[in-house]
PyMOL commands that place a pseudoatom at each C-alpha (Angstrom):
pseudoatom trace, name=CA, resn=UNK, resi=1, chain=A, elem=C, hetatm=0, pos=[-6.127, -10.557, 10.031]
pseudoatom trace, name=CA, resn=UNK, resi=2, chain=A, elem=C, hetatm=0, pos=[-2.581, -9.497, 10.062]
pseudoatom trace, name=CA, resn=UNK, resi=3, chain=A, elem=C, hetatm=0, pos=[-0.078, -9.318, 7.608]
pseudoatom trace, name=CA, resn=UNK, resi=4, chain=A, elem=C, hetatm=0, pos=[3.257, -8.945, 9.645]
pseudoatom trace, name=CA, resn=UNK, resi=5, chain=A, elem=C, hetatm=0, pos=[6.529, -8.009, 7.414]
pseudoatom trace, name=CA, resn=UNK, resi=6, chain=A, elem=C, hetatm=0, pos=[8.770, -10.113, 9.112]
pseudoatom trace, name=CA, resn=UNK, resi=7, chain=A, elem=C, hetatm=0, pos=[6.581, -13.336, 9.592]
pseudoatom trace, name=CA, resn=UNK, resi=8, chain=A, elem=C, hetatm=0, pos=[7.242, -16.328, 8.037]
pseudoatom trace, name=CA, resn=UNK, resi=9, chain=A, elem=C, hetatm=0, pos=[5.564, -17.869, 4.831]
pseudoatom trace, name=CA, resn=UNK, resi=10, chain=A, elem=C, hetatm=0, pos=[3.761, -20.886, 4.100]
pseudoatom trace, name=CA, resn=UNK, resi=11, chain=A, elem=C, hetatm=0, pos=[2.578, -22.851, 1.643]
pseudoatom trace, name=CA, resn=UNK, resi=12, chain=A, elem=C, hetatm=0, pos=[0.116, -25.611, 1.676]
pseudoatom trace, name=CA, resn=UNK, resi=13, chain=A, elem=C, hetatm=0, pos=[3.121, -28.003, 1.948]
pseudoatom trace, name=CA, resn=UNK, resi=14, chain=A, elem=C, hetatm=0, pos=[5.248, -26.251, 3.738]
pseudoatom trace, name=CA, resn=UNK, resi=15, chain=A, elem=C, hetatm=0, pos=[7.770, -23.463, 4.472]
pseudoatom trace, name=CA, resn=UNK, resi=16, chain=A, elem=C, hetatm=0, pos=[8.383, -21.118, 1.597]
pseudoatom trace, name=CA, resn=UNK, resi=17, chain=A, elem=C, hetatm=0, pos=[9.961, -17.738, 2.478]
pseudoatom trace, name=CA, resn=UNK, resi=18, chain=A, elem=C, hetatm=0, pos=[9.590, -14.882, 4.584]
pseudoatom trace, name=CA, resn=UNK, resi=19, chain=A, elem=C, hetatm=0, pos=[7.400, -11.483, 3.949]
pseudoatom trace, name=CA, resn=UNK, resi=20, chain=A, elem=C, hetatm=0, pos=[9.065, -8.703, 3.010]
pseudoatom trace, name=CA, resn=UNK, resi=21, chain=A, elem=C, hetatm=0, pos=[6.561, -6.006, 1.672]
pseudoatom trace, name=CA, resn=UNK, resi=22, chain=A, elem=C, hetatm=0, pos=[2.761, -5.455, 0.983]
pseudoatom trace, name=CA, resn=UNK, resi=23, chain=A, elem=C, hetatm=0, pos=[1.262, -3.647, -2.342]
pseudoatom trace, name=CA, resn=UNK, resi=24, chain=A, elem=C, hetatm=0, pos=[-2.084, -1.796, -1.604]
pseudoatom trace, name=CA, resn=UNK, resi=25, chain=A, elem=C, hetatm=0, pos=[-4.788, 0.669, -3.809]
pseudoatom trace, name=CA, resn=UNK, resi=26, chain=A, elem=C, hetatm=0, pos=[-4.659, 4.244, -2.310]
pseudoatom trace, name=CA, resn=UNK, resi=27, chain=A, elem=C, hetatm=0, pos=[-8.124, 4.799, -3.519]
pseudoatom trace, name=CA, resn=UNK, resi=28, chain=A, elem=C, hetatm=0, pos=[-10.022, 1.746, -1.667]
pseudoatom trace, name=CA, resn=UNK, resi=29, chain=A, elem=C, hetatm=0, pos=[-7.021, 0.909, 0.850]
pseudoatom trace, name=CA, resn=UNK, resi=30, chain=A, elem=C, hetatm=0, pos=[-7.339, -2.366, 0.518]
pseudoatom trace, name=CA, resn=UNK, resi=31, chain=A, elem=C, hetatm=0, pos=[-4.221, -5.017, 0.288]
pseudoatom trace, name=CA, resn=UNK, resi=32, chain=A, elem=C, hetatm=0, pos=[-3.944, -6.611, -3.297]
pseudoatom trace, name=CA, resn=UNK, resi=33, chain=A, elem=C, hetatm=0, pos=[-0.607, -8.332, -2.816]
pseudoatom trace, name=CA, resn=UNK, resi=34, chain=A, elem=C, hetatm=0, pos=[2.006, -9.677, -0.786]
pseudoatom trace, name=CA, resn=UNK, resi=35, chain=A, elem=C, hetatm=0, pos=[5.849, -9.640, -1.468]
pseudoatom trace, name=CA, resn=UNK, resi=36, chain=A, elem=C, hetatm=0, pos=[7.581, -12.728, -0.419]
pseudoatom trace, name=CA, resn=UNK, resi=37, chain=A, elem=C, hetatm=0, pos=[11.480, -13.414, -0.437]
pseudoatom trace, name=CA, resn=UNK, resi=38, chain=A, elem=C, hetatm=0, pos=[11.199, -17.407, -1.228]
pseudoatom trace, name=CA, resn=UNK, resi=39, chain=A, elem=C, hetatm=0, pos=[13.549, -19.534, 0.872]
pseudoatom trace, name=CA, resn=UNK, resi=40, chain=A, elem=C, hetatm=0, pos=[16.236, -20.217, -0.076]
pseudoatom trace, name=CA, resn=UNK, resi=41, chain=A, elem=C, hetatm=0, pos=[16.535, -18.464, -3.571]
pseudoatom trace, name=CA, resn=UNK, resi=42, chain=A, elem=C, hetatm=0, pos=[18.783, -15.695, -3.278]
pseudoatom trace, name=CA, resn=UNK, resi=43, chain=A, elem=C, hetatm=0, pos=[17.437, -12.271, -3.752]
pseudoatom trace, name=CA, resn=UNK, resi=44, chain=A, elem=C, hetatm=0, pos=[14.370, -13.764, -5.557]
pseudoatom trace, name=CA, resn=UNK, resi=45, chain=A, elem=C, hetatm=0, pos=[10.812, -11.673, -4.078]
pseudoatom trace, name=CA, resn=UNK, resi=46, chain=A, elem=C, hetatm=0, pos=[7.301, -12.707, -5.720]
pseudoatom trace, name=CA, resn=UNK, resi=47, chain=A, elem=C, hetatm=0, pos=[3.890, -10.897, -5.885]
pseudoatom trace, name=CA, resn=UNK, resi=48, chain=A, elem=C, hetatm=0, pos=[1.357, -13.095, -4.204]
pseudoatom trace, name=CA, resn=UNK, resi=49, chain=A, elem=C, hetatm=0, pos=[-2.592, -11.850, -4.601]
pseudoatom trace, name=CA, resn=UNK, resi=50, chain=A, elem=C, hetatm=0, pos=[-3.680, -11.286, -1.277]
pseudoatom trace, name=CA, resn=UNK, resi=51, chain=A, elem=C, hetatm=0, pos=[-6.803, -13.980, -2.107]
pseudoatom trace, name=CA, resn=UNK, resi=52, chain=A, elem=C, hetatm=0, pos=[-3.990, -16.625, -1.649]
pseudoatom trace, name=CA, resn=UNK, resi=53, chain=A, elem=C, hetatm=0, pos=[-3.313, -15.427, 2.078]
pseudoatom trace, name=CA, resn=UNK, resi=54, chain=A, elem=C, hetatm=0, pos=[-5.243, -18.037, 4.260]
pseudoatom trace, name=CA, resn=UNK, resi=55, chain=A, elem=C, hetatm=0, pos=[-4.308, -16.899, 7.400]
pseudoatom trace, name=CA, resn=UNK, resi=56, chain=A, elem=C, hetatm=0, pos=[-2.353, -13.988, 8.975]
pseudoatom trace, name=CA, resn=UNK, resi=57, chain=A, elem=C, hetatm=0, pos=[-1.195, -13.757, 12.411]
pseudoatom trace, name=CA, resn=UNK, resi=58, chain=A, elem=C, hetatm=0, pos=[1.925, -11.609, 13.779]
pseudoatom trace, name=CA, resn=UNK, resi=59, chain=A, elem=C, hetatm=0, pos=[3.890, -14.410, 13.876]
pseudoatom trace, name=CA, resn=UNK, resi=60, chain=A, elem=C, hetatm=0, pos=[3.239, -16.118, 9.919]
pseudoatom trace, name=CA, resn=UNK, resi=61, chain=A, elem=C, hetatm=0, pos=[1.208, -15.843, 6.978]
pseudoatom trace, name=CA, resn=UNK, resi=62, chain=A, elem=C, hetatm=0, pos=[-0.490, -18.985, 5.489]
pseudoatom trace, name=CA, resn=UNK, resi=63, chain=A, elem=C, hetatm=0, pos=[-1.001, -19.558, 1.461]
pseudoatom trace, name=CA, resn=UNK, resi=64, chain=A, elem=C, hetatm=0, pos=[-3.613, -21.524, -0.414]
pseudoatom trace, name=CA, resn=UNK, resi=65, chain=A, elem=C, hetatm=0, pos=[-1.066, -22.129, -2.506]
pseudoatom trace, name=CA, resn=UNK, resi=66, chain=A, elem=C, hetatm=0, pos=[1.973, -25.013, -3.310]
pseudoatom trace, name=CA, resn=UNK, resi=67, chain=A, elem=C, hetatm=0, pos=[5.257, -24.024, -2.774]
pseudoatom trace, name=CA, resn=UNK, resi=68, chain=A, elem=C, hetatm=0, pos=[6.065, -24.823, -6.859]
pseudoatom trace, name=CA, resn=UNK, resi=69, chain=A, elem=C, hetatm=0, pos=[3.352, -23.117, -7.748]
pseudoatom trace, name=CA, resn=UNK, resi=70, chain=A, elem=C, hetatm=0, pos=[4.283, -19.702, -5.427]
pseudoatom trace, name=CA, resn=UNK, resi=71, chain=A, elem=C, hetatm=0, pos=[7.932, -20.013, -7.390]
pseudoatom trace, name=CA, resn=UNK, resi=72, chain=A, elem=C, hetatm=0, pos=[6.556, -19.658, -10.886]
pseudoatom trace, name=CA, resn=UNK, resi=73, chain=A, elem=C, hetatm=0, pos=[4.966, -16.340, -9.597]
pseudoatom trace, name=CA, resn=UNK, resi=74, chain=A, elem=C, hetatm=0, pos=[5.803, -13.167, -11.000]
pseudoatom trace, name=CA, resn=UNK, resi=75, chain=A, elem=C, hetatm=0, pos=[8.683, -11.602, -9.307]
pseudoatom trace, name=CA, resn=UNK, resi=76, chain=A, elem=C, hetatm=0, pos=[8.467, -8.745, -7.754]
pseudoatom trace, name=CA, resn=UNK, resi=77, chain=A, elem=C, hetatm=0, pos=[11.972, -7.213, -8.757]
pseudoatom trace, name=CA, resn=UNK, resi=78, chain=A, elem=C, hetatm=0, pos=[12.784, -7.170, -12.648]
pseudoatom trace, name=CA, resn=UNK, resi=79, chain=A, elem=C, hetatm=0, pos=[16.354, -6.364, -13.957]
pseudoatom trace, name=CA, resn=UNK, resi=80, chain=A, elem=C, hetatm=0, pos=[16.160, -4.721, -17.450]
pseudoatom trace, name=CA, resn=UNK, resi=81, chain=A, elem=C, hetatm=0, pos=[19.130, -3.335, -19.916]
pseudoatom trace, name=CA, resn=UNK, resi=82, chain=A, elem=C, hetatm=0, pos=[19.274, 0.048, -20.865]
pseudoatom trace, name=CA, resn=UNK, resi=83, chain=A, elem=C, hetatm=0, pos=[21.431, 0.539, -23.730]
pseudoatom trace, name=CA, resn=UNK, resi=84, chain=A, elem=C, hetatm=0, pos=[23.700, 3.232, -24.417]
pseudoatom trace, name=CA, resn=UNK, resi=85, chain=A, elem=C, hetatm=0, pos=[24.508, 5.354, -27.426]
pseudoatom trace, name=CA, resn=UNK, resi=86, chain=A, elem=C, hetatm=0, pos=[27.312, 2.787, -28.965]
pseudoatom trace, name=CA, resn=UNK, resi=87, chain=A, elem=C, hetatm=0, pos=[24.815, -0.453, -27.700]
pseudoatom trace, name=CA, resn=UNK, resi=88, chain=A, elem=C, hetatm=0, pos=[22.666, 1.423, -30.651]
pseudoatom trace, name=CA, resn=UNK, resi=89, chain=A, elem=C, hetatm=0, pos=[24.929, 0.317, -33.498]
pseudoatom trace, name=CA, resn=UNK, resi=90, chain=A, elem=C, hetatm=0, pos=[25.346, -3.156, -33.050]
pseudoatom trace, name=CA, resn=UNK, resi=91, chain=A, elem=C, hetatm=0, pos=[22.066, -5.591, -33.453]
pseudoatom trace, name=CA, resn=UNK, resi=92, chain=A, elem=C, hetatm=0, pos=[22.184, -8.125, -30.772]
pseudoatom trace, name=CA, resn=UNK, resi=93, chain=A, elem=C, hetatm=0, pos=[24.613, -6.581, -28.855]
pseudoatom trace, name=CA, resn=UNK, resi=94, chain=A, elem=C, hetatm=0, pos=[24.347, -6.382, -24.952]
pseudoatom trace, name=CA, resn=UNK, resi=95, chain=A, elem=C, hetatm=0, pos=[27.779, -4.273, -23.759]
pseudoatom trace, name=CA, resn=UNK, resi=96, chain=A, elem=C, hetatm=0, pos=[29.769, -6.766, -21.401]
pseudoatom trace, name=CA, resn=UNK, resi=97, chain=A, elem=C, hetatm=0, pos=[32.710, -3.745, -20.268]
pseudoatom trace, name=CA, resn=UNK, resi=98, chain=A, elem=C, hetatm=0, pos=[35.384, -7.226, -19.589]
pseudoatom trace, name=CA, resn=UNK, resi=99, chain=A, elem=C, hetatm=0, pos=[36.234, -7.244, -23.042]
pseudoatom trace, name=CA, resn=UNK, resi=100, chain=A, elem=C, hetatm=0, pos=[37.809, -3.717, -22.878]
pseudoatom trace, name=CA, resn=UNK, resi=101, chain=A, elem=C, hetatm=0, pos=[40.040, -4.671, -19.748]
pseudoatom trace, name=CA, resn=UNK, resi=102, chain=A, elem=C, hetatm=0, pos=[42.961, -3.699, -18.606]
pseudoatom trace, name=CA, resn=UNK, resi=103, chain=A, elem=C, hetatm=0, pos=[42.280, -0.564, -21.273]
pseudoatom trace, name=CA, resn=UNK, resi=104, chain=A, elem=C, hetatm=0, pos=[39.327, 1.460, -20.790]
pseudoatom trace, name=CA, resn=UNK, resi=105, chain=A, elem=C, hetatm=0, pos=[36.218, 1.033, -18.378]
pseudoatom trace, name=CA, resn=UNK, resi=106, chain=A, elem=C, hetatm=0, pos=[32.795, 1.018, -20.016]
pseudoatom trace, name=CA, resn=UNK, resi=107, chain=A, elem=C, hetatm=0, pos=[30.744, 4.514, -20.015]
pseudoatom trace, name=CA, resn=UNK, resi=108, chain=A, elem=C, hetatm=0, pos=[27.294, 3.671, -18.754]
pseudoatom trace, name=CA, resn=UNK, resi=109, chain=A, elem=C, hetatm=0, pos=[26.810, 6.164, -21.485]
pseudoatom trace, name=CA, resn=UNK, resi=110, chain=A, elem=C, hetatm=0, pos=[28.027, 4.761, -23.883]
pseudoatom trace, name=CA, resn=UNK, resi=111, chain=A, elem=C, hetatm=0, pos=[27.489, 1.078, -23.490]
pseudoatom trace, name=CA, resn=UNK, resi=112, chain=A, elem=C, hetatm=0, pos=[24.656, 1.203, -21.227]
pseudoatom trace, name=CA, resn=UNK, resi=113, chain=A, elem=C, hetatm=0, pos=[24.022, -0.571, -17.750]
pseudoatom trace, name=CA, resn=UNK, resi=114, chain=A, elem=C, hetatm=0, pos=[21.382, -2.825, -16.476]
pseudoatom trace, name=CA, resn=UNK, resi=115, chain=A, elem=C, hetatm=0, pos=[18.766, -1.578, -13.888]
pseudoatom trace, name=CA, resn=UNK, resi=116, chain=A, elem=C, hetatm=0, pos=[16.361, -2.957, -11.484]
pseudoatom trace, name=CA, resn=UNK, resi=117, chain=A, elem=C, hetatm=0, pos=[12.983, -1.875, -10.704]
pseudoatom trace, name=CA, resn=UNK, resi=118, chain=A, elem=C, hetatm=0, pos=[10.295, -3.090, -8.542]
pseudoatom trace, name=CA, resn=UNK, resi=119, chain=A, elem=C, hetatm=0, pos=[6.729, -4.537, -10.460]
pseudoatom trace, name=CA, resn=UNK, resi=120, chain=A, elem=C, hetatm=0, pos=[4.087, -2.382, -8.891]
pseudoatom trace, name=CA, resn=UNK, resi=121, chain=A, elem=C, hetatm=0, pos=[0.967, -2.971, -10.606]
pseudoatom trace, name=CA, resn=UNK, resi=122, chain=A, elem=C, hetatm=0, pos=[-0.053, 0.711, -12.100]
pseudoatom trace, name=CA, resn=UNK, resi=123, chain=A, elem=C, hetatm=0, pos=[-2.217, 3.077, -9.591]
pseudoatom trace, name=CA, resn=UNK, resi=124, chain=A, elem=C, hetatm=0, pos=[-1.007, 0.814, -6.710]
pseudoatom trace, name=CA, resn=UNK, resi=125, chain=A, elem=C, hetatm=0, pos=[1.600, 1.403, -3.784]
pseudoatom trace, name=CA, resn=UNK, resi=126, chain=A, elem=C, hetatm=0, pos=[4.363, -0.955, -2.330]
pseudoatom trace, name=CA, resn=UNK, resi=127, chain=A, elem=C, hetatm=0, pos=[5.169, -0.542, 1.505]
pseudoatom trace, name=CA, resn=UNK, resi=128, chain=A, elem=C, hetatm=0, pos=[7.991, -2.636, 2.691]
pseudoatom trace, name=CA, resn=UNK, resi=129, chain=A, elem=C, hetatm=0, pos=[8.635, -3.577, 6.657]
pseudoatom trace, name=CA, resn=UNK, resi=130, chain=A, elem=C, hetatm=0, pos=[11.653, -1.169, 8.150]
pseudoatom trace, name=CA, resn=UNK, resi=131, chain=A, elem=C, hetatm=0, pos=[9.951, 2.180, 5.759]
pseudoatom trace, name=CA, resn=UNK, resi=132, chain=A, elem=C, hetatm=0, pos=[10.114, 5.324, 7.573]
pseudoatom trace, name=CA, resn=UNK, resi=133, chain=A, elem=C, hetatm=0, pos=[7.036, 6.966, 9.424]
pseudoatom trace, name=CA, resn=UNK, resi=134, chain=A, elem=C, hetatm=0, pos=[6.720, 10.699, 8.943]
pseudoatom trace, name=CA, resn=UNK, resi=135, chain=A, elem=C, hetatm=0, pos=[4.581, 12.723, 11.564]
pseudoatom trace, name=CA, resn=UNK, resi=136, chain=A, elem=C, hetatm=0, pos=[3.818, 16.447, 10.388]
pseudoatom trace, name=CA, resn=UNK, resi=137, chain=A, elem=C, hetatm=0, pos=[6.212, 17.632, 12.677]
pseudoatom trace, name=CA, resn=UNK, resi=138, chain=A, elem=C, hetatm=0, pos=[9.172, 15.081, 12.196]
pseudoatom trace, name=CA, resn=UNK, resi=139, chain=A, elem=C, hetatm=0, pos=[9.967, 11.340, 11.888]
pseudoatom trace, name=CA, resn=UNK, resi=140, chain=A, elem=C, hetatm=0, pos=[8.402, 8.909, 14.239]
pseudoatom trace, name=CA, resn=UNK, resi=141, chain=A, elem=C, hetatm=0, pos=[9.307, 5.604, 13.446]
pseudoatom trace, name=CA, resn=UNK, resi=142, chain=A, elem=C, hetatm=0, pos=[9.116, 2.554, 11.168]
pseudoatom trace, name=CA, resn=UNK, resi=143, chain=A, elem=C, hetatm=0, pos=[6.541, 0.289, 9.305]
pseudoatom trace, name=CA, resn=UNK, resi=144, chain=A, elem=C, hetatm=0, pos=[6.380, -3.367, 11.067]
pseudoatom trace, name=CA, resn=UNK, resi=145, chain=A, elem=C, hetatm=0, pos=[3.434, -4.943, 9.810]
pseudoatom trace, name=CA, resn=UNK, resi=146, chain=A, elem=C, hetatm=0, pos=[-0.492, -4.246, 8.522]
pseudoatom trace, name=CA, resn=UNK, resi=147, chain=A, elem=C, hetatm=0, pos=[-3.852, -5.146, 10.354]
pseudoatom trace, name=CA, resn=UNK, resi=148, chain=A, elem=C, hetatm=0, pos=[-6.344, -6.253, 7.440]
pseudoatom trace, name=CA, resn=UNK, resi=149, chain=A, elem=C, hetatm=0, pos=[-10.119, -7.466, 7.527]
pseudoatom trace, name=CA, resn=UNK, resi=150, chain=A, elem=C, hetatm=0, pos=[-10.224, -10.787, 5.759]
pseudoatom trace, name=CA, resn=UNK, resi=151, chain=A, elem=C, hetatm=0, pos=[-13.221, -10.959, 4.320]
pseudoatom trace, name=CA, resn=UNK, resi=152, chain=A, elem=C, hetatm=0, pos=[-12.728, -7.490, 1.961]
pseudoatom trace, name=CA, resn=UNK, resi=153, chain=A, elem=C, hetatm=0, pos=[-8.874, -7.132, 2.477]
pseudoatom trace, name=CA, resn=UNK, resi=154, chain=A, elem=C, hetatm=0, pos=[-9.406, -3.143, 3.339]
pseudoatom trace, name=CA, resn=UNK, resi=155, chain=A, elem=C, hetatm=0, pos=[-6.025, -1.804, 5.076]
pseudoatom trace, name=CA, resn=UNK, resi=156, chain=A, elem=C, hetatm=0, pos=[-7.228, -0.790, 8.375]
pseudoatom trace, name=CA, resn=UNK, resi=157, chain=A, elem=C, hetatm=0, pos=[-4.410, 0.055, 10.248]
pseudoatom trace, name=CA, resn=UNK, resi=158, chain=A, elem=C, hetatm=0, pos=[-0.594, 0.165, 10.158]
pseudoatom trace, name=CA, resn=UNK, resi=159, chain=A, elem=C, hetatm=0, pos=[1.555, -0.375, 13.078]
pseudoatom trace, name=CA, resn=UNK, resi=160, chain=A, elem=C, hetatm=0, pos=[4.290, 1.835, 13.942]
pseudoatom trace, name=CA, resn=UNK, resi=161, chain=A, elem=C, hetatm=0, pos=[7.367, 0.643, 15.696]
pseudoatom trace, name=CA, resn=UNK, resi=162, chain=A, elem=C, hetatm=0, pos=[8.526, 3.675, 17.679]
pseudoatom trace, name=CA, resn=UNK, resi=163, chain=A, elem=C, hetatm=0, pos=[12.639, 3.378, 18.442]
pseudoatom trace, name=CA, resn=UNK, resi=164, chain=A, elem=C, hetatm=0, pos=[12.666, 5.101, 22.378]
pseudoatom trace, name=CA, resn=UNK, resi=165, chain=A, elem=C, hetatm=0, pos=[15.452, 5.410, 24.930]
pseudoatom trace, name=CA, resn=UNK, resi=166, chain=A, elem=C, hetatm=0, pos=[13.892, 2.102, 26.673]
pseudoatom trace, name=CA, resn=UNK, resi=167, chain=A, elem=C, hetatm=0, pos=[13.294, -0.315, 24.093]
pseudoatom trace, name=CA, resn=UNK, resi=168, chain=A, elem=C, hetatm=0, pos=[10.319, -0.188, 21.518]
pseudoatom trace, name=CA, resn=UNK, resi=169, chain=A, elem=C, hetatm=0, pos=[6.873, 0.575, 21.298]
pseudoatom trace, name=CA, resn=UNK, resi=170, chain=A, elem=C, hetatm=0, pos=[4.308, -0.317, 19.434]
pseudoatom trace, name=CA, resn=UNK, resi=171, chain=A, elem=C, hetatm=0, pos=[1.302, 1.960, 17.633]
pseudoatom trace, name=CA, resn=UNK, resi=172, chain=A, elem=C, hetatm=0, pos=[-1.641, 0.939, 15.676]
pseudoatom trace, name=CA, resn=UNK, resi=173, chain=A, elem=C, hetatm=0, pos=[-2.021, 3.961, 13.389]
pseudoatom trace, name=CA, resn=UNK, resi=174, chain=A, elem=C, hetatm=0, pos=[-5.871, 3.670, 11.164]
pseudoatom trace, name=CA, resn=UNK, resi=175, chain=A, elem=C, hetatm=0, pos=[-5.016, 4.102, 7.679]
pseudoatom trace, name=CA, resn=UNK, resi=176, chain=A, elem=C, hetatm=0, pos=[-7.087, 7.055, 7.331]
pseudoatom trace, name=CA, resn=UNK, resi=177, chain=A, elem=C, hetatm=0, pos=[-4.340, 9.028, 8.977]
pseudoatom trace, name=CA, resn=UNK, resi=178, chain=A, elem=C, hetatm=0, pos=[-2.195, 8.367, 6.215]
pseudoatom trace, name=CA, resn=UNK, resi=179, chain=A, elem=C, hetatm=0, pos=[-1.569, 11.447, 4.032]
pseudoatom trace, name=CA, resn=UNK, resi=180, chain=A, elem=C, hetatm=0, pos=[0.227, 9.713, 1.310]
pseudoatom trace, name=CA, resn=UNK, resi=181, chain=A, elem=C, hetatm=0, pos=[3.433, 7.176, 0.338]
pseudoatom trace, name=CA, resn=UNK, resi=182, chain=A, elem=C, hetatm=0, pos=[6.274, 8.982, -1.466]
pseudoatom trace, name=CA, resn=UNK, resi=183, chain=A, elem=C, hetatm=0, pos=[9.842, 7.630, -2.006]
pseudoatom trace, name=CA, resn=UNK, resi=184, chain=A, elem=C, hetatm=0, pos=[9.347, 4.945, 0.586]
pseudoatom trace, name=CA, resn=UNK, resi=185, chain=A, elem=C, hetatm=0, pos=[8.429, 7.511, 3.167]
pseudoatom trace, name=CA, resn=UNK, resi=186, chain=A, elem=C, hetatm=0, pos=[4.717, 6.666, 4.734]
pseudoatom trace, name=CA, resn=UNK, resi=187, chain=A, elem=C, hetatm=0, pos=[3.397, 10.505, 5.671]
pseudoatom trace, name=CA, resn=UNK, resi=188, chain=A, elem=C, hetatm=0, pos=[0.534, 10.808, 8.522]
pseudoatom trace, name=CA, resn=UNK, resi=189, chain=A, elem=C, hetatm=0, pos=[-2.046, 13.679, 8.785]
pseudoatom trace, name=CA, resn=UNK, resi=190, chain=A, elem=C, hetatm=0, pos=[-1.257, 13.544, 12.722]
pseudoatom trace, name=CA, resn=UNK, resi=191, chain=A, elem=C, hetatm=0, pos=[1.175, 15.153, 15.006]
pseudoatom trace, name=CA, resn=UNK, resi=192, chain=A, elem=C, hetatm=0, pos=[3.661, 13.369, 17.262]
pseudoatom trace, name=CA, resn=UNK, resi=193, chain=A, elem=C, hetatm=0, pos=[1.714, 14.062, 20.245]
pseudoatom trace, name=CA, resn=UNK, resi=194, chain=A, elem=C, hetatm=0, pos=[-1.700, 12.890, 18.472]
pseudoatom trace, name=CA, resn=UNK, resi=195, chain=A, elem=C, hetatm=0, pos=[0.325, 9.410, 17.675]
pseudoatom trace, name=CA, resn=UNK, resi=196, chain=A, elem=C, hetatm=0, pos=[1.599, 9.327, 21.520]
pseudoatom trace, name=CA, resn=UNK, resi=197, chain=A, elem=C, hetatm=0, pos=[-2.235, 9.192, 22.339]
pseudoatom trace, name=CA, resn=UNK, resi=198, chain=A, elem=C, hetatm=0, pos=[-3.222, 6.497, 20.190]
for i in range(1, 198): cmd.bond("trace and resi %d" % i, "trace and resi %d" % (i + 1))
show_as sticks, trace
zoom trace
């Protein structure tokens, strides 16, 4: 099965989004969830567990589930407040800095600022399409989508999309060559030349 990050989504009834990232356990490399960016909600991504995924080809991704029910899952991207040392003094308070215009701009420091973060379950790894491939000896591409078996959802491969002088090309790199995920950076145990073989 694959699980292409650029495929479209669907639902049991019908289009719902686009894929735009997969969440997988280092330890047993296998796939637990699937980001999707619903259609036509702005900036809205949702973790869907990978037992949902139907089907998975390189050109879409099929859900068990109904497009209302995929929208009341939990999204993927949360924005929080993080107060500041004056936000401290005044119960209830959440700084808006338009209030102080045309006098003074807000100090994050002060007032605080809001911050987004993605919702990784703990232990677990988020790999989004367009990451960077590291070789030991230098960077070798991008992440364009996962090959996955079914049944167990184990990772067993991730394909490379190699930028050349003559267009793209493709690599199926098996997980196991994958030292570890760092900063959105995928690192691989092999060389350049060792990828140009596979």
């Amino acid at each position: 099965m694959e699980i292409p990050l650029k495929a479209e989504v669907y639902c049991s009834d019908g289009l719902c989004g686009h894929s735009v990232g997969v969440i997988f356990n280092p330890i047993n490399q296998a796939i637990t969830h699937i980001v999707v960016q619903l259609k036509n909600v702005e900036a809205t991504e949702v973790l869907v567990p990978v037992d949902q995924v139907r089907e998975g080809t390189a050109l879409h991704i099929k859900l068990r589930c109904t497009r209302q029910v995929l929208s009341a899952s939990d999204p993927f991207i949360k924005t929080r407040f993080v107060s500041g040392h004056y936000a401290h003094f005044v119960t209830g308070y959440e700084p808006d800095a338009t209030w102080l215009w045309p006098y003074t701009l807000a100090d994050e420091e002060q007032f605080g600022h809001y911050e987004s973060f993605e919702r990784i379950p703990h232990g677990e790894l988020a790999v989004h399409r367009g990451n960077q491939v590291m070789a030991t000896d230098g960077a070798v591409g991008v992440v364009e989508e996962f090959f996955v078996t079914p049944d167990t959802h184990h990772l067993t491969h991730l394909v490379l999309r190699e930028e050349e002088k003559w267009g793209e090309n493709y690599v199926a790199v098996p997980v196991t060559a994958v030292a570890r995920v760092k900063n959105d950076i995928v690192y691989l145990k092999l060389t350049t030349a060792q990828i140009n073989q596979l």
